[in-house]
Each structure stands twice: as structure tokens, then as C-alpha cells.
N, C-alpha and C positions, 0 to 999 in steps of 0.2 A: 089381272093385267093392269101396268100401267097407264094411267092415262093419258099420255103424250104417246106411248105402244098403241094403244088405240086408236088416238088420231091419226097417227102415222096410216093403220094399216087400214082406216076409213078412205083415208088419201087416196092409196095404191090401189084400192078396188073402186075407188069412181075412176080414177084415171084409165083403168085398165079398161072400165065398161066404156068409159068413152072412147076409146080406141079400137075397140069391138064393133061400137055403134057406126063409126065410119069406115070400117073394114068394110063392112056390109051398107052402107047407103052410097045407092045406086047411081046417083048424079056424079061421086067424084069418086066413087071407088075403084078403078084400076091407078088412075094420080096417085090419088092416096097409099095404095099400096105400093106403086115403085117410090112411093117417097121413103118409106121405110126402109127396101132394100138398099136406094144408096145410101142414105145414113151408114145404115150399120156396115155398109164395104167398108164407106170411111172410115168409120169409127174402129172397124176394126183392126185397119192399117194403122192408124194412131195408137191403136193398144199395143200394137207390138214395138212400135216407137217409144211409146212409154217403158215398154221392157227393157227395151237394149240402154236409154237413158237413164233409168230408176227415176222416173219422175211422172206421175201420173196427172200432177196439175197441167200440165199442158193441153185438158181439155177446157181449160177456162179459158186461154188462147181462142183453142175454136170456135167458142161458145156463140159468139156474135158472128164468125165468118159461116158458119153452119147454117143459118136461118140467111144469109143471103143467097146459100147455096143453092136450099130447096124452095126458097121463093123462084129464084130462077129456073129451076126445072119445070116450077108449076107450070110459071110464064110459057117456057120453051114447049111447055104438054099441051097448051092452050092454043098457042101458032102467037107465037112474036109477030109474025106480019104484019096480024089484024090488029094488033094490041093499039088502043085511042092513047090520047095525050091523057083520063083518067088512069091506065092501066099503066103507063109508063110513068107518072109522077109515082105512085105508089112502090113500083120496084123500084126509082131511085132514091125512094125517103128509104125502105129496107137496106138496101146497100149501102149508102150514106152511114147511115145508123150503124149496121153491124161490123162496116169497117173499120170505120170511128173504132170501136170496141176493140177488138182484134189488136187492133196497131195501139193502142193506149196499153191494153194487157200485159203485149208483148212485149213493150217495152220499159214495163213497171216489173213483169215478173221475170225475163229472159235473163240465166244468166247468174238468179239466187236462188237457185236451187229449190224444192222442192217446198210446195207450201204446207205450212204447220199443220192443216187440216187432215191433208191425202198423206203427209209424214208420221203422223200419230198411227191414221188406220193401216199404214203397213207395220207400222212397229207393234199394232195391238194382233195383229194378224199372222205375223211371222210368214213359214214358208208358203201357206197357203196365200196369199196375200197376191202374187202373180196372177193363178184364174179368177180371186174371188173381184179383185178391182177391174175386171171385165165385166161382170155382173154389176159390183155396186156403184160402179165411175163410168163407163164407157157404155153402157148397151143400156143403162137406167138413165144419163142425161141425154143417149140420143133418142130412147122413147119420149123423154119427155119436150123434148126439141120436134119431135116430128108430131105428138097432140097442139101443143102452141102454136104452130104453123100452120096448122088449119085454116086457121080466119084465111089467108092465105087463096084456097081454096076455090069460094066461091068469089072475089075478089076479082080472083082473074078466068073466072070462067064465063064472064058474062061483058061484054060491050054496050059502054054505058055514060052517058056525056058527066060532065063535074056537078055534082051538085051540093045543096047546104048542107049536108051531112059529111060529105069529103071535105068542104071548106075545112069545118068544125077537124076534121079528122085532121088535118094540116096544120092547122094549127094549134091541136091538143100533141102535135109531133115535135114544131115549132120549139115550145113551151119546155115540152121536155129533153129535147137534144140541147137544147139550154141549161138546165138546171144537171143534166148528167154529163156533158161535157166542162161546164163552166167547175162544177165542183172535184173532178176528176184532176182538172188544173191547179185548183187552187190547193186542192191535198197533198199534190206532187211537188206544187212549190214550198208549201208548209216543210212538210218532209224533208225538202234538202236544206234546211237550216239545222245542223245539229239543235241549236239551243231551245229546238222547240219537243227535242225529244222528253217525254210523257205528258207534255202538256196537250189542251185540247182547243182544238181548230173552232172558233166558235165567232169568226168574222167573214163575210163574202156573202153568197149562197148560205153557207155554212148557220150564220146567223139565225136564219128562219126556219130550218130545217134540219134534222140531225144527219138524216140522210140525204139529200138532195140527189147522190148519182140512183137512187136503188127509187125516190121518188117519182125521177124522171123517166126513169126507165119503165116504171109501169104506166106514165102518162104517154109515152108514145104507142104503146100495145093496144091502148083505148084507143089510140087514133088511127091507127091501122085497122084495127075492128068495124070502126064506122065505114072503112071502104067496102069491108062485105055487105053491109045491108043496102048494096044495089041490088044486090041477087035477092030473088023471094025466098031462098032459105038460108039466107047470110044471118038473121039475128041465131040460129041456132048454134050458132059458133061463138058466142056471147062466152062460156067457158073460156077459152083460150085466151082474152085478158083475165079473167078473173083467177084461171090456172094460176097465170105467171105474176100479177097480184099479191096471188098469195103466196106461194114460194119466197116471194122479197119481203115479205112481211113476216111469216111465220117459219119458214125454213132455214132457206138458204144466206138470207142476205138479213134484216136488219134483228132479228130476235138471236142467230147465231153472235153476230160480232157485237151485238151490246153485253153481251154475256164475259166476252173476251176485251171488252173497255170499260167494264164495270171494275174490273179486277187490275186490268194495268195501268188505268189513269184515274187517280182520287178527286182529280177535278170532274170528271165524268159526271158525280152525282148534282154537283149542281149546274149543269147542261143539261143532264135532263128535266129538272125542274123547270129552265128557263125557256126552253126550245121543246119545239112540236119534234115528233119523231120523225113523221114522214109526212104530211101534207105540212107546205110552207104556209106559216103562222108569224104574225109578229111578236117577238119574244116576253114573256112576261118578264116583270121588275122584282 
């Protein structure tokens, strides 16, 4: 077997175990499981959306309004009432954040049809390709939207005044709704200059970091995380930044698209040489 086949399927058995593990731990386990079912309602109404449109990327749309979703349910499982000014900064740094997302998405992807990614796997797929992108698109990113949301969890199940760890949390949020919005901006503006098409974005943000939106984006999951260790078993949720970590590192986001800018832009290889990948670094000469 290969060894990336490997990795992979090392991936899908911790993940799966850690979703076993809080099926059955007892402090959030009925939460926990209606978090599941409504995902996958949604998710499943989306999959048939994606049917009638032929367009299966529209779950990258949801991607960031989905985790506002079920933050809020938790919130709402937990009694909004009681919720302190801790508990309320926290769901509106989530909401903040994941509609940011959403609404950038949607309006980078709305409109151009189907993305190169989820267009290959139905063309590699043919007719089966309808139930199998429910499996491998829709019911695979809301498991894995519903293990990352955990931190979530104990978060808000506990009442608990602000302290240096939320500080720290706020502004490891701060930092990064900076770097992932600031750079989302300045690639859109890149972008609509014809003259810069194949060339590479390598001023702003951009400068320090190759990725900045995929960097930011995991600096804010760390600062969401430090809100659960109010709860005495909030660091066990320690997983759930490191899940989504690594997913932008090794999956999904900067090891897939270097793959696909190695190849279409020849300036690429020396940005990589000059600039850090993902933690922001001052460029070498």
C-alpha cells in the first residue's frame, strides 16, 4: 500500500475513534449527538441541491456558515440565558469568522461554475458519481465539521468569568481574522487585474507567508480552543485545532494547491524558496 493510502487511512481511523469517544462521553453526549443529526439534515438537503445544480462545490459555501450553525445549537443546548459576557464573546468571534467565510466564498465562487476539484471527481466517477459525492463531499466534510466543533462543546457548557487564557484566545482570533481576511482581499484584488494572470502574488500579507488565509485560519481554532480549558476537561478537545491544523497543512488546503501552483506558475519555485509556507516569516534574500 501506498504511503500517502496509508496516511490517509491512519487519518480516517483516529478521526472516526474520536468521534466514538465523544459519542459516548457522558458530560456532552446527547449535544454531541443531535450535533450530528442536524448537520447531516442539512447536509443532506444540500446534496440534493448539488444534484439538481450539478455542482457539488457549494459545500465550501457552507463550510464556514456550518460551524456557526452548530456553535449555536450548542449555545442554544446550553440555555442562552445564562450565557456570561465569556460565553457570548466566543459565539461572536465564531459567527464573525464563519460568516466572513461564507460571504467571501460565495462571492469568489457563485456563479463559476463548478470547482476543478469536485469537476475531475465526477468526471473520474461517471454515473455513480451522484450517491458516491454524498459519501465522499457531503456526509465526509460534515463528519468532519461536527469532530472540529467540539472544542465548542465544553466551551459552552460551563460559566466562567474572562480570563488569561481567553485573553490569549482573542487575540490568537484577532491575529488571525487578520491574516485570513487581509489576504482573501488582497488575492481578489490581485486577481481582477488581468495582467497579473500567471504571475505570483508575492507583496502584502502575501510577502511573509505563502499562505496567510489557510494560516490564519488555523490561528483562530487555537484561540477558540483556549476557551474550552475553562472546563476541567476542555484540554481534551486539544484534537480539534490540531484536526483542522492539519487538514490545511497536509490535505485540503496548502499541500493540495502547491501541487496545482508548482505546475501553472514558474515563478512559484522561487516564492517558495523566498517565503515561509505557512507560519509568517520575514522573507529570505
Amino acid at each position: 500500500m501506498e504511503k500517502a493510502k496509508i496516511i490517509r487511512l491512519f487519518i480516517l481511523v483516529l478521526i472516526i475513534s474520536l468521534g466514538a469517544f465523544l459519542w459516548s462521553f457522558s458530560e456532552f453526549q446527547d449535544t454531541f449527538q443531535l450535533g450530528i443529526g442536524l448537520l447531516m439534515a442539512i447536509l443532506t438537503g444540500l446534496w440534493l441541491v448539488s444534484l439538481v445544480i450539478k455542482d457539488a462545490s457549494i459545500i465550501d459555501i457552507f463550510w464556514g456558515f456550518g460551524f456557526v450553525i452548530i456553535a449555536w445549537f450548542y449555545a442554544f443546548q446550553s440555555d442562552l440565558e445564562t450565557m456570561g459576557v465569556r460565553e457570548k464573546i466566543l459565539l461572536g468571534m465564531v459567527t464573525i469568522w464563519g460568516l466572513r467565510l461564507t460571504i467571501y466564498l460565495a462571492m469568489r465562487n457563485l456563479g463559476k461554475g463548478e470547482d476543478y476539484r469536485y469537476a475531475q471527481w465526477r468526471k473520474d466517477n461517471g454515473e455513480k458519481w451522484w450517491w458516491l459525492s454524498f459519501i465522499r463531499v457531503f456526509a465526509l466534510q460534515g463528519f468532519l465539521l461536527w469532530i472540529i466543533s467540539a472544542t465548542y462543546l465544553p466551551s459552552f457548557s460551563i460559566r466562567a468569568e474572562i480570563g488569561v487564557l481567553e485573553y490569549v484566545g482573542i487575540l490568537l482570533w484577532f491575529i488571525g481574522l487578520f491574516f485570513e481576511a487581509v489576504g482573501d482581499y488582497q488575492l481578489t484584488q490581485f486577481k481582477k487585474d488581468p495582467n497579473n494572470k500567471g504571475k505570483v502574488l508575492n507583496t502584502g500579507v502575501w510577502r511573509y507567508t505563502r499562505h496567510p488565509n489557510y494560516f490564519g485560519d488555523a490561528t483562530i481554532w487555537w484561540g477558540f480552543f483556549l476557551f474550552a480549558l475553562a472546563n476541567p476537561h476542555g484540554w481534551m478537545f486539544i484534537f480539534c485545532p490540531i484536526v483542522m491544523t492539519f487538514f490545511l497543512l497536509k490535505v485540503s488546503g496548502v499541500a493540495m494547491l502547491e501541487v496545482k501552483l508548482k505546475k501553472s506558475k514558474p515563478q512559484y519555485a522561487e516564492y517558495i524558496r523566498t517565503t515561509s509556507s505557512f507560519i509568517p516569516m520575514p522573507p529570505k534574500k
